[in-house]
N, C-alpha and C positions, 0 to 999 in steps of 0.2 A: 314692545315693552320688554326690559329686562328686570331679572330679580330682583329685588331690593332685599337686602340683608335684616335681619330682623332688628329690632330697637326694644332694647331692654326695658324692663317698667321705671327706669326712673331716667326716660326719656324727657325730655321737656312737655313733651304733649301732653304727659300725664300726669295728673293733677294730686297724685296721692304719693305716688315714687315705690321703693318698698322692691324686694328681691324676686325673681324668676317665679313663676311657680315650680310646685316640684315636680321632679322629674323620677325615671326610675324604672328597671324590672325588663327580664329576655321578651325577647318576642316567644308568643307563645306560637305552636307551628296550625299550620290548617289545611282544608283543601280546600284554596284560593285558586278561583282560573283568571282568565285575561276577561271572559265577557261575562254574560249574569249565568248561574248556572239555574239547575231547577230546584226543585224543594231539597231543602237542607237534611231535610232530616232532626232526627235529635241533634243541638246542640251537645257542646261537652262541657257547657256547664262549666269550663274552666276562666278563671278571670283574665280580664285583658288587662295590660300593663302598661304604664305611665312611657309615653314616648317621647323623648325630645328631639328638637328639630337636628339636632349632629349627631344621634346616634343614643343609644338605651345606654342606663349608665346600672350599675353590677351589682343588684342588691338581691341576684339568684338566691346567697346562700339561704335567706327566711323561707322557710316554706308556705307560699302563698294561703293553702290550708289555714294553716296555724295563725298567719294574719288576719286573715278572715274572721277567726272566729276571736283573736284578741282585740280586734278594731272593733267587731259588733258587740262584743259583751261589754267593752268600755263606754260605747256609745249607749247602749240601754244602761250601763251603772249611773252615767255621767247627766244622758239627756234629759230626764224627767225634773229633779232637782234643779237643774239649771233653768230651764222652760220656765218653773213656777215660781225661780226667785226674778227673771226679767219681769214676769207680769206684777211682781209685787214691786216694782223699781221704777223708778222713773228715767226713761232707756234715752231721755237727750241729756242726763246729767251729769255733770263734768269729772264728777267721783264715782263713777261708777267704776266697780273693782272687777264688774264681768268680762272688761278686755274692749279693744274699740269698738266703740258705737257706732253704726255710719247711717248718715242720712240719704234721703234720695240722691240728692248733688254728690255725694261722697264718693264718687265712683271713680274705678281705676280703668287705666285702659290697657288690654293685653293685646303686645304684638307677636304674630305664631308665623312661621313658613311652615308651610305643609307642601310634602311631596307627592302630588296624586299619579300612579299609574296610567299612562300613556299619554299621558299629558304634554301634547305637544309645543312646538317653540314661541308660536305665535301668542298661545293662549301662559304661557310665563309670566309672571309680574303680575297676575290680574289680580285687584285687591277686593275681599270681597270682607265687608264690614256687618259683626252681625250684632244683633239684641236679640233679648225675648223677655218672656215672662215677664211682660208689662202689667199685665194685673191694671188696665184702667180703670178707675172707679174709686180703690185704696188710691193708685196714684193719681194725680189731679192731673188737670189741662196744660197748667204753667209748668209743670215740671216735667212731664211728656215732651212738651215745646222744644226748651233746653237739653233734654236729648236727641231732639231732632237738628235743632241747630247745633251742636257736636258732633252728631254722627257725618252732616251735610261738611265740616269744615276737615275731617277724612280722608273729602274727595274717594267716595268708593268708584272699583266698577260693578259691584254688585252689593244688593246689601240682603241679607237672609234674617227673617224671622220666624224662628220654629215654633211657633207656638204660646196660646194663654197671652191673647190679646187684650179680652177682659178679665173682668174678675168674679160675675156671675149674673150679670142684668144686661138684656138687650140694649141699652138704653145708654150702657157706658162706652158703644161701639158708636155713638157719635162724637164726642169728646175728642175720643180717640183718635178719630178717622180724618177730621180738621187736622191734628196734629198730622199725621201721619201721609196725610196727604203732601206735606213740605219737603217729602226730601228727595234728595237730589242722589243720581248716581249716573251713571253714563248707559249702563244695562238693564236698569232698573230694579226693584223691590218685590223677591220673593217671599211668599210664606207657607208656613200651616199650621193645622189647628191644635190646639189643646188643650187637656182634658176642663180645661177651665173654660172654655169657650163652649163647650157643651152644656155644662151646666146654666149657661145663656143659651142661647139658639144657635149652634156653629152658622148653620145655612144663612141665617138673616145677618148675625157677624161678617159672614165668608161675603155676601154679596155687597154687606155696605165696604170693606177692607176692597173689593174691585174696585168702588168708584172711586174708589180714593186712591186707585195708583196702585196696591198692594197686588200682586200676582196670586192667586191661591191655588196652589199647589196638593189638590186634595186625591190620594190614591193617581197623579197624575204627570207629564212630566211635560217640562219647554225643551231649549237650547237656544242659546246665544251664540250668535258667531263672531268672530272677529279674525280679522286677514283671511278668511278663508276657513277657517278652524273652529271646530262647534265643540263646547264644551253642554253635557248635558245635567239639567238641574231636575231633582226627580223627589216629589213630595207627596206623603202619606199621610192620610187625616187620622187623630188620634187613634192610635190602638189601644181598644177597648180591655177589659179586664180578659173577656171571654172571647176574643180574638185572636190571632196571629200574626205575623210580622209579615210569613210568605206568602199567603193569597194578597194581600195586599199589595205587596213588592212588585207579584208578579202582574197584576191589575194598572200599576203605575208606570210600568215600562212598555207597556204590550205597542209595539210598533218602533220600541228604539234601537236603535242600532247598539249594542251591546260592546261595541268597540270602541264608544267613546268614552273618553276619560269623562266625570259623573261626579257629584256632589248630591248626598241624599238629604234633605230636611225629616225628621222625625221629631217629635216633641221628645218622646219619655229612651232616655238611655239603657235602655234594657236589653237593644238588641247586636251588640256588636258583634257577636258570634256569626249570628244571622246574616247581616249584613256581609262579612270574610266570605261564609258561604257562599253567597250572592253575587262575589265579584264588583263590591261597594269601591269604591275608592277613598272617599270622605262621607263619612256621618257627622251633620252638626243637630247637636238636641240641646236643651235644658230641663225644665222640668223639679230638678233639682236645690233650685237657686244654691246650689255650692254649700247646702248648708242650712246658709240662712241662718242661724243661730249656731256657732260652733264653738266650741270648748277648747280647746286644743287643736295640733297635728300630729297623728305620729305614723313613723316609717313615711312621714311627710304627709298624709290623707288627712281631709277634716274629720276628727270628730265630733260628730251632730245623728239626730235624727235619722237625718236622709242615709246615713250608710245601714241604717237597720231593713231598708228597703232595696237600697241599690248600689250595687259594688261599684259603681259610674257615676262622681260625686260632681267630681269638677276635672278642666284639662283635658288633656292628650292622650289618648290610650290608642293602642293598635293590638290588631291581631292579624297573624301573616302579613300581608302589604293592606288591611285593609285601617281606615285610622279612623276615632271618633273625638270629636271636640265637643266637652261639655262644658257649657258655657252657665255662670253662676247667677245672668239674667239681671234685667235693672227694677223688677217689683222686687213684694213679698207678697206671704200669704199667712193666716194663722194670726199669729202676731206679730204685728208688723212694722219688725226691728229688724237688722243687722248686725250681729255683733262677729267682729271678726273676719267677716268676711261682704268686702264692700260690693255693690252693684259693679257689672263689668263691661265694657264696651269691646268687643273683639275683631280685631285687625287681623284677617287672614291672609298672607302674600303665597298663594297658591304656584308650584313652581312643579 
């Protein structure tokens, strides 16, 4: 396989069109090695920064600080207000002045190359197709479907689902699993779990999501070969409130060879630090849905909710060589609208 160059969003394949996401901010430095290292230690708590795929583009001079604390206090001025004029709104209606609406189908599709560390020739070009935060139960069966026949006309070789399969009933992991059972990829269908799938049964999800084809990826890790060449996929079950990122990490690798280039599934974007430390290559998470209700961009970030909790809204971000894609996921959850920010299907061309 060779690389394939990336394809802008308003490639034909994509059904919505609309500019790059943004980009942005230095790499921030670490002590990143080539294999997994041991416990991190304290994080430093400093933010990772928006990467794009030809290089970080120069928006040092803001003091990340000061962003931080301008982006979350706008987002608590902004989110409450906004929140209680959707539920008073009728959110499919054509005047609606909150900014677009999107529905399930509404969805865009992002295409990303990512550069993973020691990633060799063979394993180049492999495309790996992800979703999450399906939320089945809010979403129906028909419209599950349609994501699966989307994702399947892709052609992945891999397709990754991190997590919040359901939306909070054992019950909605049948639906689900029909669907989910259809797709197609060459390498097949990883996952793991999240915090919503707990709230159902993860174990009784985790185990129907096997028969159906889905890989679970819990505290645990595979590999794929192709020509010769193993690339390792390595997946951690929800990290709980009162948990940690390292016992877990190191729980999910115990027997991998540490030299192979690695892609980590995590639900909740919280640990990219962690990960640096660790010798990650690529973290994909959601968790997030991008939002999900957003108000504005500024310095290019959604402003919504989710950045009152997590500095990892949506996108690219790295630290030292290590990269995170947070993916804005095809449910919701709460209220369950879109504004602003459409469900997203992500095309990974891994190189």
């Amino acid at each position: 396989m060779t690389p394939s160059p990336d394809i802008p969003n308003d490639h034909p394949d994509n059904p919505r069109g609309g500019p790059e996401l943004p980009r942005g901010g230095p790499v921030i430095p670490g002590h990143h090695s080539d294999g997994f290292a041991g416990d991190p230690g304290n994080a430093s708590g400093a933010p990772g920064n928006r990467a794009g795929d030809a290089g970080i583009h120069d928006d040092a001079d803001i003091d990340p600080g000061r962003r931080r604390f301008i982006l979350r206090g706008a987002a608590g001025l902004t989110a409450f207000s906004l929140t209680h004029a959707l539920a008073a709104a009728n959110p499919l209606a054509s005047a609606n002045p909150l900014g677009n609406v999107s529905g399930d189908e509404d969805y865009e599709i992002v295409y990303k190359t990512v550069r993973i560390p020691r990633m060799p020739d063979e394993l180049k070009g492999l495309r790996a197709v992800m979703i999450s935060d399906i939320h089945a139960g809010p979403m129906d069966k028909a419209t599950m479907d349609r994501y699966v026949a989307r994702v399947n006309r892709l052609k992945p070789d891999i397709i990754l689902i991190p997590g919040d399969f359901v939306h909070n009933r054992n019950e909605q992991a049948e639906p689900l699993c029909e669907a989910l059972s259809k797709l197609e990829s060459r390498h097949g269908t990883f996952g793991c779990t999240g915090n919503h799938d707990y709230i159902a049964d993860a174990d009784f999800v985790s185990k129907e999501l096997e028969h159906a084809g889905v890989r679970m990826l819990r505290d645990a890790h595979t590999r794929i070969e192709v020509k010769g060449k193993e690339l390792a996929l390595i997946g951690l079950d929800d990290i709980r409130e009162e948990e940690h990122f390292g016992p877990r990490f190191r729980a999910a690798v115990d027997g991998l060879d540490a030299r192979l280039p690695n892609i980590v599934l995590c639900h909740k974007p919280y640990y990219l630090e962690e990960a640096s430390e660790f010798g990650v290559g690529l973290m994909v998470s959601g968790h997030t849905h991008g939002g999900q209700i957003v108000a504005a961009r500024i310095f290019g970030y959604p402003l919504s909710l989710a950045l009152l909790f997590s500095k990892y809204v949506e996108g690219l971000y790295r630290v030292d060589r290590t990269q995170m894609y947070v993916t804005r996921g095809i449910g919701t959850t709460g209220i369950h609208v879109r504004v602003n920010c459409p469900p997203e299907i992500t095309v990974l061309t891994l190189v």
